[in-house]
C-alpha positions in Angstrom: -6.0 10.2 -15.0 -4.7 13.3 -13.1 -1.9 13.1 -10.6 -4.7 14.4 -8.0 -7.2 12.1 -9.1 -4.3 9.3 -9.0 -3.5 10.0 -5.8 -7.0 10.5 -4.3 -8.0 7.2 -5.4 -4.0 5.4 -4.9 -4.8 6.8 -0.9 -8.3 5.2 -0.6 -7.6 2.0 -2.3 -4.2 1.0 0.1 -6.6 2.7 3.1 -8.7 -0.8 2.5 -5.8 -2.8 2.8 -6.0 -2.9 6.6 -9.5 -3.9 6.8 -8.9 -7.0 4.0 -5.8 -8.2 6.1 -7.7 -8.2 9.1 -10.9 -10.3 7.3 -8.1 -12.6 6.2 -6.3 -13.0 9.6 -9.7 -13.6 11.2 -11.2 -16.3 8.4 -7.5 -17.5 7.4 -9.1 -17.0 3.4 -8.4 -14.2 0.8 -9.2 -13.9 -2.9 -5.7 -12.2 -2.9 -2.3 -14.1 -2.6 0.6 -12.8 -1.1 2.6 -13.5 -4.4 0.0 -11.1 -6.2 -0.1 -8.5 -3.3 3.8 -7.9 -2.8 4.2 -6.6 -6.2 3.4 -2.9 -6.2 3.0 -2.8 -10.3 -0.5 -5.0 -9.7 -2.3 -2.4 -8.4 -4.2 0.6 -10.4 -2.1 3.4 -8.4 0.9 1.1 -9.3 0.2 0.9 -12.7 -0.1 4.4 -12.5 2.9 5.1 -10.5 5.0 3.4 -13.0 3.5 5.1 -16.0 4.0 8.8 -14.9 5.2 11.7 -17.6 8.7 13.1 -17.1 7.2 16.0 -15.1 5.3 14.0 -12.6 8.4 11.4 -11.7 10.4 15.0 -11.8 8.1 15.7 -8.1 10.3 15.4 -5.3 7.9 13.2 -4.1 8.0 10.7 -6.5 10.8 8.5 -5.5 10.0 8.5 -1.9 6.3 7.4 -2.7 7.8 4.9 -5.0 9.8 3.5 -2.6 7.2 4.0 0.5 4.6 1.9 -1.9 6.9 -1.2 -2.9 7.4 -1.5 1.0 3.7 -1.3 1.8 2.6 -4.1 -0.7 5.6 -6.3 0.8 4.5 -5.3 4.1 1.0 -6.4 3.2 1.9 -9.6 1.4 3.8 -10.6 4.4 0.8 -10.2 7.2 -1.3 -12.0 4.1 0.9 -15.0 4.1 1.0 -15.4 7.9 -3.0 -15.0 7.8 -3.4 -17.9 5.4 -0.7 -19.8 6.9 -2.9 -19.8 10.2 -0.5 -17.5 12.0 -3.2 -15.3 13.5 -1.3 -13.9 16.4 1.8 -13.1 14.6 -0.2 -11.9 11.8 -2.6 -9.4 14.3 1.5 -8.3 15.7 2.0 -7.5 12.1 -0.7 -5.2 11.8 -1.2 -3.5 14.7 -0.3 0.5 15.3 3.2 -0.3 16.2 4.3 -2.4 13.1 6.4 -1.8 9.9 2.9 -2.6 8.0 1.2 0.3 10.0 4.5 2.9 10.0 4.7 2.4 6.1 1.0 2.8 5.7 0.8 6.2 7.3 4.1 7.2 6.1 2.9 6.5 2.3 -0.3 8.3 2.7 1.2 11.7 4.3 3.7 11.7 1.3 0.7 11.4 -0.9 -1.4 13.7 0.5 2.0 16.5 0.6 2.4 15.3 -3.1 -1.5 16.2 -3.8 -1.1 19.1 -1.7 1.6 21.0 -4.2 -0.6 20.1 -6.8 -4.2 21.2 -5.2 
């Protein structure tokens, strides 16, 4: 798979994050547990991520996007756990514009989409 291609499809997939945590906050179920979601090697752009050539891990943005995407899958597993744990209000504070999930979310996809930029 390209880099673009890698990214395009790495930006859409953690994009549905938001909407499974909320399903999971409101029915307190997931098919996902947050011992699955917090490692960032489970996922196809982390699979990806962690298979790069030389060249690719060489990008300045590597690291950074690296980094930005092991916080967003412990962010993630985090509000996951409080969902199924029944912590719904705690869980909704966890998500919403203001929190570290959110922040590390739209941090991670503006380094992506600079990453695909250079590349476009």
């Amino acid at each position: 798979m390209s880099t673009k291609n890698a990214i395009v499809k790495g930006i859409a997939a953690h994009g549905l994050w938001k909407q499974r945590l909320i399903d999971a906050i409101n029915t307190g179920t997931s098919e996902w547990t947050p011992d699955i979601v917090c490692q960032d090697n489970q996922c196809e752009f982390g699979k990806w991520l962690y298979s790069c050539s030389h060249d690719e891990k060489s990008s300045p943005h590597y690291e950074t996007i690296r980094n930005l995407h092991a916080d967003f899958h412990k962010s993630a597993a985090q509000v996951l756990d409080l969902a199924l744990k029944g912590n719904t209000n705690e869980a909704q504070d966890n998500i919403s514009s203001a929190s570290k999930y959110s922040e590390t979310s739209r941090n991670l996809t503006r380094e992506m989409m600079n990453w695909k930029s250079e590349i476009e």
